[in-house]
GUPAKOL-474994 format. One line per 8 residues: number of its first residue (from 1); their letters; for each residue z, y, x of N, C-alpha, C, O. Coordinates in nm, 3 decimals. Layout:
# residues N
NUM) A) Z:Y:X:Z:Y:X:Z:Y:X:Z:Y:X ~ ...
END
This chain:
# residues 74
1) XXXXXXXX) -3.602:14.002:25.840:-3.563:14.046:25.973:-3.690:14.065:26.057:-3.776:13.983:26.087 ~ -3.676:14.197:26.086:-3.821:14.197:26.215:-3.748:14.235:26.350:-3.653:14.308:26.376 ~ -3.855:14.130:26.447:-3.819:14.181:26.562:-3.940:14.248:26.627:-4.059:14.237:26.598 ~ -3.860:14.346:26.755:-3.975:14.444:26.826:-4.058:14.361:26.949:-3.976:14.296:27.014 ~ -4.182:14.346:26.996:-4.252:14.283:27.064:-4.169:14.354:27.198:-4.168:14.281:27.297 ~ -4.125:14.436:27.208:-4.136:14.476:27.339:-3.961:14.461:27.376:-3.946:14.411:27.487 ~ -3.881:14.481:27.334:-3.768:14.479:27.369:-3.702:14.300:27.284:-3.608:14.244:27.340 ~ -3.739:14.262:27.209:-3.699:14.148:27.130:-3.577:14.165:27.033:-3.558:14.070:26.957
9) XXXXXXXX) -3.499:14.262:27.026:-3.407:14.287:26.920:-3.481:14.266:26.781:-3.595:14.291:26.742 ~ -3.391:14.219:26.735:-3.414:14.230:26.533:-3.333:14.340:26.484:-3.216:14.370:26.509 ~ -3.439:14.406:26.391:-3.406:14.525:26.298:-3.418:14.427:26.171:-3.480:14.322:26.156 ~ -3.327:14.509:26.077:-3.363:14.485:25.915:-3.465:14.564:25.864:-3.536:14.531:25.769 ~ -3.474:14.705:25.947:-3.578:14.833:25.845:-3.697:14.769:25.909:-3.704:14.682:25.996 ~ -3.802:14.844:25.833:-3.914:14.816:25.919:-3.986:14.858:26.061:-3.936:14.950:26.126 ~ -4.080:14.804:26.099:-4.111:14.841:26.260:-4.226:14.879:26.213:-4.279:14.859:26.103 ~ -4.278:14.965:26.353:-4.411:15.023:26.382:-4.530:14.882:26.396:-4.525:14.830:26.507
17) XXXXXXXX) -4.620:14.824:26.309:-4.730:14.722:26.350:-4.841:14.790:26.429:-4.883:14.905:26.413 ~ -4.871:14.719:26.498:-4.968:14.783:26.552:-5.138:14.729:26.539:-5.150:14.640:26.455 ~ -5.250:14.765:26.599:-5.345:14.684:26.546:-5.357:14.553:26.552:-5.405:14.481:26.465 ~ -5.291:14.507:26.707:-5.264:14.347:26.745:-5.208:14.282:26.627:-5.256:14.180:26.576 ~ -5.125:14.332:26.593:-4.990:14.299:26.533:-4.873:14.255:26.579:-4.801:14.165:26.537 ~ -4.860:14.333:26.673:-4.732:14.336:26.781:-4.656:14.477:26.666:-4.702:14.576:26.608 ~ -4.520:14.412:26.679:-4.411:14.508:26.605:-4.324:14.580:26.714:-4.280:14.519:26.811 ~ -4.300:14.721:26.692:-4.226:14.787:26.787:-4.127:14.907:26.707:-4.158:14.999:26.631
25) XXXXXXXX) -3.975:14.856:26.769:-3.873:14.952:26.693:-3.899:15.112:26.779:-3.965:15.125:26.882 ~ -3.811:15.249:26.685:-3.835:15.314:26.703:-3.807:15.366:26.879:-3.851:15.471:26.926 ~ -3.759:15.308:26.923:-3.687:15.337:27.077:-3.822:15.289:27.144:-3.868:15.374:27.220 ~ -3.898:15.172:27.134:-3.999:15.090:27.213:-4.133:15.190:27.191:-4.207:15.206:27.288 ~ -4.164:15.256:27.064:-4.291:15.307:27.003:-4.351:15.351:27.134:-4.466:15.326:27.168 ~ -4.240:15.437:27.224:-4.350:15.517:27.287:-4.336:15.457:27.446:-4.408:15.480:27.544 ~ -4.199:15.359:27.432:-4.223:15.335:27.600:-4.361:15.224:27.604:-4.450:15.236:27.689 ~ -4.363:15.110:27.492:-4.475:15.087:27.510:-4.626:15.074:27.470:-4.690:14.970:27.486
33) XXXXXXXX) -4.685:15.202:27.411:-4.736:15.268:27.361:-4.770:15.388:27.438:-4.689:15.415:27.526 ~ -4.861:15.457:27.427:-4.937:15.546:27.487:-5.094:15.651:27.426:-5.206:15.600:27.424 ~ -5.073:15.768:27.393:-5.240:15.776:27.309:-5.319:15.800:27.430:-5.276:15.836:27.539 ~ -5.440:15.776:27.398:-5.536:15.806:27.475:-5.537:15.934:27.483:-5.515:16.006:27.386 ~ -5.571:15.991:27.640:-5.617:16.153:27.636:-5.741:16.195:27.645:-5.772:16.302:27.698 ~ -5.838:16.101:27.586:-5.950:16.180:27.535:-5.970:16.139:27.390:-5.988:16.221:27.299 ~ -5.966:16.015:27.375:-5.963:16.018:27.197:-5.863:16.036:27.132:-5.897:16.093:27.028 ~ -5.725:16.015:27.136:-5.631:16.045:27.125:-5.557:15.945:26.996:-5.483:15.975:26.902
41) XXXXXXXX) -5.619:15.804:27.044:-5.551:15.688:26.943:-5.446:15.596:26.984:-5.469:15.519:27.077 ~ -5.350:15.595:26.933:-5.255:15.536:27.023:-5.292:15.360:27.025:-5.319:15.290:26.927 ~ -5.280:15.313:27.188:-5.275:15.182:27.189:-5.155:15.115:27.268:-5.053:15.184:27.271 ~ -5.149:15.008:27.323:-5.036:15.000:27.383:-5.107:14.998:27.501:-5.229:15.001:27.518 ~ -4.980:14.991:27.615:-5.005:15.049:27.757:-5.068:14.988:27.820:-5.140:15.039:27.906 ~ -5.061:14.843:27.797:-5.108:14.721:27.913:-5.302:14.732:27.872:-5.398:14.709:27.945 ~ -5.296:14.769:27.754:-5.476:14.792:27.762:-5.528:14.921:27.801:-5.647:14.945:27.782 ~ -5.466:14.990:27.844:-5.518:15.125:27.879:-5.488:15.134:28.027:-5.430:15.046:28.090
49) XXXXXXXX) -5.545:15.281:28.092:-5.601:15.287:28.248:-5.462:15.387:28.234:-5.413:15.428:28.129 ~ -5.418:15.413:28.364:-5.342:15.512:28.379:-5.361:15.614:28.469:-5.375:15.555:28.576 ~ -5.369:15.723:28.487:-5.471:15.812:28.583:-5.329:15.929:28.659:-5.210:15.945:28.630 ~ -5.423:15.992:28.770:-5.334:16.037:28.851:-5.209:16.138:28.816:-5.106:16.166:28.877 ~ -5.267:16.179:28.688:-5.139:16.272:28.623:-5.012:16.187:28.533:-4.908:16.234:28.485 ~ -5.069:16.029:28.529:-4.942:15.993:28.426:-5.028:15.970:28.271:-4.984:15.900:28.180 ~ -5.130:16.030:28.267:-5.209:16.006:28.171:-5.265:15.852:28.116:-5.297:15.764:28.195 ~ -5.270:15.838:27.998:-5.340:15.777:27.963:-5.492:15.712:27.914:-5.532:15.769:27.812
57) XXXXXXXX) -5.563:15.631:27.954:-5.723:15.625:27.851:-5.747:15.519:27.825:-5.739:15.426:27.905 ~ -5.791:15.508:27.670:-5.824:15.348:27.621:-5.936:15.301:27.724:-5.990:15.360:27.817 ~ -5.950:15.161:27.667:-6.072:15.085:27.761:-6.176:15.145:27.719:-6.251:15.183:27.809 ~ -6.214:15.174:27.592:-6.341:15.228:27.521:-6.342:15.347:27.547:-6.459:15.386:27.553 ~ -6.262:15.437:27.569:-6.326:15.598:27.677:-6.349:15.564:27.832:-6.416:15.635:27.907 ~ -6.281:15.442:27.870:-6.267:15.408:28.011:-6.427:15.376:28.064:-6.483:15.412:28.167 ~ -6.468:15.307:27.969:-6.593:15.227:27.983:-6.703:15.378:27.963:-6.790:15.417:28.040 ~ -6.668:15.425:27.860:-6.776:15.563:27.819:-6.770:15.660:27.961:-6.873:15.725:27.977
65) XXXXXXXX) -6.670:15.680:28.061:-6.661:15.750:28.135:-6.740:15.676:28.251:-6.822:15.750:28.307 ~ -6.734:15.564:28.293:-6.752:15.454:28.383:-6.930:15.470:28.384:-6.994:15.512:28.481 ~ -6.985:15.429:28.262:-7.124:15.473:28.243:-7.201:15.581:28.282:-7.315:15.598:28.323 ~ -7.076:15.669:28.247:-7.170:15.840:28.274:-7.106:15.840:28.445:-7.175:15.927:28.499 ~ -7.042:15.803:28.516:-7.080:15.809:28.663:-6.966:15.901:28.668:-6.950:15.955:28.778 ~ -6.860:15.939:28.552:-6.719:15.998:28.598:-6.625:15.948:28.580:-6.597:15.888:28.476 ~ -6.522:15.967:28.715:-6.439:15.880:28.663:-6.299:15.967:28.717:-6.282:16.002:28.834 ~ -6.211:15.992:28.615:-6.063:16.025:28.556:-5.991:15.986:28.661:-5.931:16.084:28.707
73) XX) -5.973:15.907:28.710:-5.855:15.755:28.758:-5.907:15.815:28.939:-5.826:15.774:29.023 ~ -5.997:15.881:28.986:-5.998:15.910:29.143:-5.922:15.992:29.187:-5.921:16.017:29.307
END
């Protein structure tokens, strides 16, 4: 029996793992989940920035942008 990190239901099939190893059924994948829009790897939401369009960016483009003196998120 697996259950989904984000909603807590148990499935019998399998779930999406993620790198944490947080498990997410197919309904949760994308509410909590998100790809980055410049590298384009999916992470989940609570580690990523969210910018004025609804967009997403990991911490590691966040930080690469932050350095070079641009920033997405104004």
């Amino acid at each position: 029996m697996n259950q989904c990190t984000c909603c807590n239901q148990k499935y019998e099939e399998e779930l999406y793992i993620s790198d944490k190893g947080n498990t997410f059924c197919d309904d949760c994948l994308g509410e909590c989940n998100a790809i980055c829009k410049i590298c384009e790897e999916t992470f989940e939401k609570p580690d990523m920035y969210e910018d004025e369009d609804g967009k997403y960016i990991c911490e590691k483009c966040y930080a690469k942008l932050q350095e070079g003196g641009n920033s997405v998120l104004e």
